[in-house]
VEXDREN-2710 file (C-alpha; in Angstrom, 1 decimal):
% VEXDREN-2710
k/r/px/py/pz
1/UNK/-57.4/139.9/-120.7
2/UNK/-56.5/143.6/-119.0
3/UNK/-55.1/142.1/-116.1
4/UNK/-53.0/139.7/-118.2
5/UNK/-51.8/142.6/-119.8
6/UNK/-51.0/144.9/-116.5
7/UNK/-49.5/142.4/-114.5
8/UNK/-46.4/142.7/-116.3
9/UNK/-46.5/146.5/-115.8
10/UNK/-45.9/145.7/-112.2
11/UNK/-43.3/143.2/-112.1
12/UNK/-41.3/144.8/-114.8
13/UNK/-37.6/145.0/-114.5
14/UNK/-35.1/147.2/-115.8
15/UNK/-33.7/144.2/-117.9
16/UNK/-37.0/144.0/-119.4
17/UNK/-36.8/147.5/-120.9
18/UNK/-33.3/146.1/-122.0
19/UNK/-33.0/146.4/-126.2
20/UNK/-33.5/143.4/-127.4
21/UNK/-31.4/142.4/-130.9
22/UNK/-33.6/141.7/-134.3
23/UNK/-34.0/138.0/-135.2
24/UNK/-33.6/137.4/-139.0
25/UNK/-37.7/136.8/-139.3
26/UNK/-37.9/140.2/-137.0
27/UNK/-35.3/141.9/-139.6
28/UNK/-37.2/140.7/-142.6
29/UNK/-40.3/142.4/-141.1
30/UNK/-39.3/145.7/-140.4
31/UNK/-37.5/145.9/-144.4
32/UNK/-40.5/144.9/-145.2
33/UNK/-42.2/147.9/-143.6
34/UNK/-39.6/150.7/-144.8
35/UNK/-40.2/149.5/-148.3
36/UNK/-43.7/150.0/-148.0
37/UNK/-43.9/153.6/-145.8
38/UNK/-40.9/154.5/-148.9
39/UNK/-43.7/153.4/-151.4
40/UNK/-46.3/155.4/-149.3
41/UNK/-44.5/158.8/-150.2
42/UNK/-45.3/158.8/-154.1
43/UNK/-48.7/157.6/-153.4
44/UNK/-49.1/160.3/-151.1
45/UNK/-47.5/162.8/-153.3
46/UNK/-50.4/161.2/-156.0
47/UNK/-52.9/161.6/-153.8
48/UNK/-52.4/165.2/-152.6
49/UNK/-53.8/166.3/-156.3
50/UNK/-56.9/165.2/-155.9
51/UNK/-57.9/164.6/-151.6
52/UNK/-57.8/167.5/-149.5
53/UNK/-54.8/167.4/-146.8
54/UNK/-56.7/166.6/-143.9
55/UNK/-59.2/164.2/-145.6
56/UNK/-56.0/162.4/-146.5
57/UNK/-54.8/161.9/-143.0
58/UNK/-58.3/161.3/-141.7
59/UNK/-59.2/158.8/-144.6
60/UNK/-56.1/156.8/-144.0
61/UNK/-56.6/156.3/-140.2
62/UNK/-60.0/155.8/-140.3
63/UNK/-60.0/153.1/-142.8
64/UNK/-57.5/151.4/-140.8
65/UNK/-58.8/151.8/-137.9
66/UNK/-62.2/150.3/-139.2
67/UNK/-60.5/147.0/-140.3
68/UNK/-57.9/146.8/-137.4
69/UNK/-61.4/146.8/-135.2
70/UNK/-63.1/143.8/-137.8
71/UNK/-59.9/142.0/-137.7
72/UNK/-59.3/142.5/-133.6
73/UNK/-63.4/141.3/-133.2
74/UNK/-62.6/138.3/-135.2
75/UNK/-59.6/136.9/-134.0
76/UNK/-61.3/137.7/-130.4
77/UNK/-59.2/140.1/-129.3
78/UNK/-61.1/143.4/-129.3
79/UNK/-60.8/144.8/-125.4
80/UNK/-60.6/148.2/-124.2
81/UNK/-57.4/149.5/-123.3
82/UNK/-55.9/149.3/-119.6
83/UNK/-55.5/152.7/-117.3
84/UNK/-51.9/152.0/-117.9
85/UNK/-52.1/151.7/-121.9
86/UNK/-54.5/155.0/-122.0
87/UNK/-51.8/157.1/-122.2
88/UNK/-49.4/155.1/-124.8
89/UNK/-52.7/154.7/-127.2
90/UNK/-52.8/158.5/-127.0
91/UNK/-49.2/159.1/-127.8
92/UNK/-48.9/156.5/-130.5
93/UNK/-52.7/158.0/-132.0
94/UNK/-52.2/161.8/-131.4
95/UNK/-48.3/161.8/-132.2
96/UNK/-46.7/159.1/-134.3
97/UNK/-50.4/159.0/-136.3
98/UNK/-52.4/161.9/-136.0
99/UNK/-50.0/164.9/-136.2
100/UNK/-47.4/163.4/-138.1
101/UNK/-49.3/161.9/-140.8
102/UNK/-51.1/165.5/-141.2
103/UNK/-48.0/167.8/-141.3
104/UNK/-46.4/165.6/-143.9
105/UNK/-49.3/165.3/-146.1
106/UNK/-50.2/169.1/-145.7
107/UNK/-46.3/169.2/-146.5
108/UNK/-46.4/167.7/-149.9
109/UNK/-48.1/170.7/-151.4
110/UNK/-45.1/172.4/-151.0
111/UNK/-42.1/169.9/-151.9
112/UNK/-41.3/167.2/-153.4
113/UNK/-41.8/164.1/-151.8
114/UNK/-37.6/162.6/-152.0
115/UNK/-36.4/165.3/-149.8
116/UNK/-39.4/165.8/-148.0
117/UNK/-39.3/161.8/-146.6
118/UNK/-35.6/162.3/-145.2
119/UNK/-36.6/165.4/-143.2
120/UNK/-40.0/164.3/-141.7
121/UNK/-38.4/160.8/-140.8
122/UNK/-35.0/162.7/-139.5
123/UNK/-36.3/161.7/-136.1
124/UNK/-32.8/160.5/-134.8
125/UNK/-32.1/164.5/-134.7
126/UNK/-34.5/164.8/-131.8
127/UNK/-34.1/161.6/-130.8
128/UNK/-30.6/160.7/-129.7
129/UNK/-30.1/164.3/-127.5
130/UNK/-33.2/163.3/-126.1
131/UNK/-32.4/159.7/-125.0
132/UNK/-29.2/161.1/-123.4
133/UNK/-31.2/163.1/-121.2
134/UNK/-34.5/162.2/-120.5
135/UNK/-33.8/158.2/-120.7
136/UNK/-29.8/158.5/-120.0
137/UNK/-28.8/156.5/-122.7
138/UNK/-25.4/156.0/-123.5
139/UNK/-24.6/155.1/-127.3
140/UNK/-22.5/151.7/-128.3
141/UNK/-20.0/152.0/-130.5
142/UNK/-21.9/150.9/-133.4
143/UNK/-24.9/153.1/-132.7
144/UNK/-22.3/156.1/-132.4
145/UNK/-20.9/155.0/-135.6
146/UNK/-24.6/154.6/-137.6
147/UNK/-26.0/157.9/-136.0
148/UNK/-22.7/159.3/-137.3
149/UNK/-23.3/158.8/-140.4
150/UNK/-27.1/159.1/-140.6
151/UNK/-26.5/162.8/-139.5
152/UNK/-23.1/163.3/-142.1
153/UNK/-26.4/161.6/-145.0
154/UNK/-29.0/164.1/-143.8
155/UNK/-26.6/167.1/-143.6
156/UNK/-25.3/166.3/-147.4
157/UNK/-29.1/165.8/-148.6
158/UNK/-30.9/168.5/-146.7
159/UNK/-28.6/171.4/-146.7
160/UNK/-28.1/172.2/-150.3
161/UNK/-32.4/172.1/-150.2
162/UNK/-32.6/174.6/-147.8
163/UNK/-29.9/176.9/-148.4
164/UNK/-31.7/177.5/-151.8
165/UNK/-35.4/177.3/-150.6
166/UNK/-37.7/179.9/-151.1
167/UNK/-40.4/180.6/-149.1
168/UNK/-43.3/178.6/-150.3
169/UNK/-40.9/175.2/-150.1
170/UNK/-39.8/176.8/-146.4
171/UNK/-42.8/176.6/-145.2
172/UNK/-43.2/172.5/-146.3
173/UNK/-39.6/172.1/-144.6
174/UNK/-40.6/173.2/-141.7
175/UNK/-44.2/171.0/-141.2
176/UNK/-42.1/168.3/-142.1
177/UNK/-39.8/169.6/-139.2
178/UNK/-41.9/169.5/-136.3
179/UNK/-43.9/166.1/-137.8
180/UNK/-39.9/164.6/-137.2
181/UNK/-40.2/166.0/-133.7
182/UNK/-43.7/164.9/-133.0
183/UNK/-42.9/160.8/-133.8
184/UNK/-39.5/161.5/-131.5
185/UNK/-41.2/162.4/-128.8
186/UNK/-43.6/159.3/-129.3
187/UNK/-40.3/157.0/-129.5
188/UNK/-38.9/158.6/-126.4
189/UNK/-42.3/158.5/-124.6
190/UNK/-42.4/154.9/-125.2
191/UNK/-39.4/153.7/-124.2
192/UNK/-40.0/155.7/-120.8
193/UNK/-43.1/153.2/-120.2
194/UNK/-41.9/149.5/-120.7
195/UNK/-44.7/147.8/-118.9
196/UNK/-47.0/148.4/-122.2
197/UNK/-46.8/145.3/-125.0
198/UNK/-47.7/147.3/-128.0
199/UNK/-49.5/144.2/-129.8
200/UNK/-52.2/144.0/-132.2
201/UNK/-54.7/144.6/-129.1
202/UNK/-54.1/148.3/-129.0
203/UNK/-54.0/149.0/-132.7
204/UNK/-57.7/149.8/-133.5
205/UNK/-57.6/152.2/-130.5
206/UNK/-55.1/153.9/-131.8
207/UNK/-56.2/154.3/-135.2
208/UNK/-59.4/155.2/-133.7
209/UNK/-57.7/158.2/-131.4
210/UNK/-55.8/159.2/-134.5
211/UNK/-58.4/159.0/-137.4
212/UNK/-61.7/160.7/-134.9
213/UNK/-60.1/164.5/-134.4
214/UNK/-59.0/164.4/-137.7
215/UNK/-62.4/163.4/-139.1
216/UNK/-63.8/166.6/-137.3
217/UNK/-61.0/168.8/-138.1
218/UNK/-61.3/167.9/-141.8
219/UNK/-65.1/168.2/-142.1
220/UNK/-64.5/171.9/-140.5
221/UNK/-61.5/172.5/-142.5
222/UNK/-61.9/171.2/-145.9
223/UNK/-66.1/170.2/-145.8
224/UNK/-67.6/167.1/-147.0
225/UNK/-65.4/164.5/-148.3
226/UNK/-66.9/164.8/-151.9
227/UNK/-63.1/162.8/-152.9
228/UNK/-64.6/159.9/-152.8
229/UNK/-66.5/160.3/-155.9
230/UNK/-62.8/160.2/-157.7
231/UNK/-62.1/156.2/-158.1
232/UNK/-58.5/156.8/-158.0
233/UNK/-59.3/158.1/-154.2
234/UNK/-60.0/154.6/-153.5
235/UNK/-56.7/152.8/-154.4
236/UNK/-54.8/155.3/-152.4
237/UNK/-57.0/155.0/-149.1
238/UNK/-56.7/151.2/-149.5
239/UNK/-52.8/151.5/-150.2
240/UNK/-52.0/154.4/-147.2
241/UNK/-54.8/153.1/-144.8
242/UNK/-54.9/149.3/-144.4
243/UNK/-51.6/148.1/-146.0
244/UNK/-49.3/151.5/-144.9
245/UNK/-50.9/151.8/-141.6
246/UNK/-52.3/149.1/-140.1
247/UNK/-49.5/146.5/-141.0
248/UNK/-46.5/148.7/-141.0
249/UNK/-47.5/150.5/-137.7
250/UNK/-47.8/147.3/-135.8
251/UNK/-44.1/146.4/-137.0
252/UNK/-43.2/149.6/-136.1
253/UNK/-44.5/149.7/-133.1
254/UNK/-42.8/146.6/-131.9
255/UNK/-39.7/147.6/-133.3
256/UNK/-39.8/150.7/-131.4
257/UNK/-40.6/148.8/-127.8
258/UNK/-37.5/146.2/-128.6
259/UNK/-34.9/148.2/-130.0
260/UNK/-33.4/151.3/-128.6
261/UNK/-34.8/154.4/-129.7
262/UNK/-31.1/155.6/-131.4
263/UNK/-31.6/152.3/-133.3
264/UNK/-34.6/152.8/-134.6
265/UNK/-34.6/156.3/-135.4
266/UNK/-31.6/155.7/-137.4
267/UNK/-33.5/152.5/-139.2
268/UNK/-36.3/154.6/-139.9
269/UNK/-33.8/156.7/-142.2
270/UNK/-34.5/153.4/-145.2
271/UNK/-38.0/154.8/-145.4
272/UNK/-36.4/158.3/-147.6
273/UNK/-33.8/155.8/-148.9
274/UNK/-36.6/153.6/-150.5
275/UNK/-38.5/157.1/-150.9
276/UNK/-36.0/159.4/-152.5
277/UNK/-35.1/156.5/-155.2
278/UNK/-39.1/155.9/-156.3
279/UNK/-39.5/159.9/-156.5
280/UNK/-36.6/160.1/-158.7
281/UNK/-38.5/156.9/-160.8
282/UNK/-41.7/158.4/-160.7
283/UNK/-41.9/162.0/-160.6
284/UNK/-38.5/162.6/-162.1
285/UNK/-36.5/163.7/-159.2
286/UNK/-33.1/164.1/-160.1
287/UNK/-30.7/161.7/-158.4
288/UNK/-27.9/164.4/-157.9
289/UNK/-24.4/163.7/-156.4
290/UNK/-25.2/165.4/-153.3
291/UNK/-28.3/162.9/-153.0
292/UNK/-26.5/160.1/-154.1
293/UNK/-23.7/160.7/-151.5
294/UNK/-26.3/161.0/-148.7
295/UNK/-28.1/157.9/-149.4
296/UNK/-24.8/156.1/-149.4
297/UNK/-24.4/157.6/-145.6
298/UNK/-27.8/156.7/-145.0
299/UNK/-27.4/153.3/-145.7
300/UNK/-24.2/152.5/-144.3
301/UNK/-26.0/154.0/-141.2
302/UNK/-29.0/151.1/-141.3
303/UNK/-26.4/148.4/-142.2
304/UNK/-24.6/149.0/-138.7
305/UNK/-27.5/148.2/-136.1
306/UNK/-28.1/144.7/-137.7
307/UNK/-25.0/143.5/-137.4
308/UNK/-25.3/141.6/-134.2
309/UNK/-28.3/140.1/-135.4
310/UNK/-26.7/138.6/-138.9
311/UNK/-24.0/138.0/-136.9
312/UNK/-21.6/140.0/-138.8
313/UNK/-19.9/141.1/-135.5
314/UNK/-17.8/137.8/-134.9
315/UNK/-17.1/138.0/-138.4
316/UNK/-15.7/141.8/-138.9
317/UNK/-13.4/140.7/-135.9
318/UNK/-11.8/137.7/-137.3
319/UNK/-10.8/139.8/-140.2
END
């Protein structure tokens, strides 16, 4: 099976590394993995009172990776990962998994978790300078338009938060900052290797690269995991490990290597959408115009890159 999987990586062509546009099943998919990462951020914030930050991350990952590898040996497609795919595995475990998911839960000590979703999946900050000059990526008029007013949503949502931040919440804002940068630089890195299909073969590896340092780093950090002694521990591992990472990454991970990385980052912005309105729901987070107004941004900003695929285009130009 690894030579199946690096031929491609040879006779790959630039039109291969092409965006490709989101069928309705494919659409259906990824709204139905930004619902469930927006669901993950109340959890987390729920989980943070009782499981030590770097437990947290390392429970999650480890308890995916542990049924990604069952579910891989089962369906017979357990293998080690190519030369090539080393590197990817890596990225995706150490940045978009590892890192990421450990800022943002070290985060949510210090904020809320509404706010604190839009900042840590702001990634199109990062992401659409980057794409300009490391990939050269020149933005369509409708990816101009949505990144447009993804930034106008974040501006109107973050600002007023850190203009009156004191220094405990300052320090939360800025984890949160550099987890955004750590997934962009995952995005951009794997756009910049198209040979690698990012399929349910390389999941348990990555899990497993994510979920082993932060096993070691928790067991130095925070000690034993005596967490597990709480039974509401166990319903938030099974809800942030096997449902929010090992399903949603895989769609995420396709919709990354498909779609351009403005599109995505800006599609990513539904996660705070879906998290900012079950804070306000759960934890009382007050829905405040300034919130209200950015959300509306936000959205309008997700609605724009799918409308080739619902075929929306043909129709706005009729009109």
């Amino acid at each position: 099976m690894s030579t199946a999987i690096a031929a491609p990586a040879r006779s790959a062509s630039p039109a291969s590394s092409r965006p490709q546009p989101m069928s309705r099943l494919f659409l259906v998919c990824v709204v139905v993995a930004i619902c469930i990462w927006g669901g993950n951020w109340p959890v987390m914030k729920f989980g943070s009172q009782f499981i030590p930050p770097l437990w947290f991350a390392a429970s999650r990952f480890l308890s995916a990776a542990i049924l990604s590898f069952i579910i891989a040996a089962a369906l017979g497609k357990l293998r080690l990962p190519t030369r090539q795919e080393w590197p990817v595995v890596a990225g995706v475990g150490v940045l978009q998994m590892g890192l990421f998911t450990a800022l943002v839960t070290g985060a949510l000590h210090f904020v809320m978790p509404g706010r604190a979703s839009l900042i840590a999946y702001a990634t199109s900050i990062w992401v659409v300078p980057g794409a300009a000059l490391v990939l050269k990526h020149k933005l369509s008029t409708q990816q101009s338009l949505a990144t447009v007013c993804s930034y106008a949503g974040m501006a109107v949502i973050v600002l007023p938060a850190l203009l009156h931040a004191d220094m405990h919440s300052m320090i939360g804002y800025l984890m949160l900052g550099a987890a955004s940068l750590s997934w962009a630089m995952n995005i951009l890195q794997i756009k910049m290797t198209p040979g690698v299909k990012l399929d349910f073969d390389l999941l348990p590896w990555q899990t497993l690269v994510a979920a082993v340092p932060l096993c070691v780093l928790a067991l130095l950090v925070d000690g034993a995991p005596t967490f597990l002694a709480d039974p509401h521990s166990w319903g938030v591992i099974a809800y942030t490990g096997p449902l929010a990472t090992a399903l949603t990454f895989l769609i995420v991970l396709q919709m990354t290597q498909r779609l351009s990385p403005v599109t995505v980052s800006v599609c990513m912005l539904g996660v705070p959408v879906v998290g900012l309105t079950l804070s306000s729901l759960i934890f009382g987070e007050a829905l405040s115009a300034d919130l209200l107004l950015g959300m509306g941004l936000l959205c309008l900003g997700l609605v724009l890159p799918a409308l080739p695929s619902l075929g929306l285009r043909r129709a706005l130009s009729k009109t």
